[in-house]
LORO-28835 format. One line per field, with one value per residue (C-alpha): z, y, x; residue in three letters. Coordinates in steps of 0.25 Angstrom, whole numbers. Example, Ala and Ser with C-alpha at 12.3 -4.5 7.8 and 13.67 -1.06 7.14 Angstrom:
LORO-28835
w = (31:29)
v = (-18:-4)
u = (49:55)
resn = (ALA:SER)
END
This chain:
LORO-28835
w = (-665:-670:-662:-667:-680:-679:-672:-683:-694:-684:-682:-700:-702:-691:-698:-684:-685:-702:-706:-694:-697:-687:-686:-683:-668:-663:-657:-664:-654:-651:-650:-643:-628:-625:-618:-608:-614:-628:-633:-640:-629:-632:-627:-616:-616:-603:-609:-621:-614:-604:-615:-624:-607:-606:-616:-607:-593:-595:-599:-591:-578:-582:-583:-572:-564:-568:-565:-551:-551:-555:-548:-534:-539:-539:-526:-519:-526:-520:-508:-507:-512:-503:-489:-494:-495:-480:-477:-481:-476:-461:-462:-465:-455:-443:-448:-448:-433:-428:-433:-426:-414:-412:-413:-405:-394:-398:-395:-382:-375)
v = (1189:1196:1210:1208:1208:1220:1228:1227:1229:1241:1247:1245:1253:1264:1264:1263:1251:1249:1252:1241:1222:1214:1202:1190:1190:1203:1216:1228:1237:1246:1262:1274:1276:1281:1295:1301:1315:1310:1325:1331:1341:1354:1356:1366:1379:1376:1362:1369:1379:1369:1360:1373:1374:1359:1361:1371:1365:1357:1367:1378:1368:1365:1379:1382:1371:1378:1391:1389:1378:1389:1400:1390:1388:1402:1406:1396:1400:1415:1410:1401:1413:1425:1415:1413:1428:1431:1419:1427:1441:1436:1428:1442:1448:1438:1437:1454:1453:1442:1450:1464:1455:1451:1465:1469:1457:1459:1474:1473:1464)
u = (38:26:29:44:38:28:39:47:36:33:48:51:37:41:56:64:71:69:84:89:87:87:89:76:73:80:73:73:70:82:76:84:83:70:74:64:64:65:63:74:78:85:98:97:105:111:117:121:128:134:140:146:153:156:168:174:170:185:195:188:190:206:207:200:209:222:220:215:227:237:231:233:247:251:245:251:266:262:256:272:279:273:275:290:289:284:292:304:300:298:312:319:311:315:329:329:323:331:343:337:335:351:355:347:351:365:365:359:370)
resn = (UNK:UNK:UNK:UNK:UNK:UNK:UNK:UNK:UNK:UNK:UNK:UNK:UNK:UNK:UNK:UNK:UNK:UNK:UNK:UNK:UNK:UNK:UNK:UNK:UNK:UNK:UNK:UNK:UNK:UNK:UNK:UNK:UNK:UNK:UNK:UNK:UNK:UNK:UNK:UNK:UNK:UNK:UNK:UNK:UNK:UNK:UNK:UNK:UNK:UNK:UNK:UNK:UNK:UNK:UNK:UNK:UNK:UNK:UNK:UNK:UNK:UNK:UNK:UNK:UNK:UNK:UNK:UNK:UNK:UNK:UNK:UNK:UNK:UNK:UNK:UNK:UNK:UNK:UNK:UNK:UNK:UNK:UNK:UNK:UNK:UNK:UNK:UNK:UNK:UNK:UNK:UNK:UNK:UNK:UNK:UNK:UNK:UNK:UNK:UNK:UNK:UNK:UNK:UNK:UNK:UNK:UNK:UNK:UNK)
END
């Protein structure tokens, strides 16, 4: 009872805890987190910069996302395109053969 006392005497004289009552029997000892480096500490260029880059990290990824999305898209569309293209070409050259391969069977007989 008596530290209770000559911490509140000691705490009102300091002015930490003068503006909060309490009640009979309850501790007044509720301070901040004690931080291990309780220095104010600079913000470090490196931090700064990376928050101004934190803003754009997201939309530069979506972008980002998209373009290789689309860029697949369309390489896949030419890749498609260009074998139906060769597909057709040798058809029209077998047919062409095949063809040149009767006449030549029919005018030997």
């Amino acid at each position: 009872m008596l530290l209770r006392q000559s911490v509140r005497q000691g705490t009102r004289a300091m002015g930490i805890f003068s503006s909060v009552r309490s009640a009979p029997g309850r501790r007044m000892l509720t301070t901040t987190p004690v931080r291990l480096n309780s220095s104010p500490q600079q913000p470090s260029a490196y931090r700064e910069g990376m928050t101004r880059y934190k803003t754009f990290a997201g939309p530069f990824g979506k972008v980002f996302l998209g373009a290789v999305f689309v860029y697949q898209v369309i390489y896949w569309t030419w890749l498609k395109l260009e074998m139906d293209e060769s597909k057709l070409e040798k058809n029209e050259e077998m047919s062409a053969l095949e063809k040149k391969a009767r006449e030549l069977a029919g005018s030997k007989k």
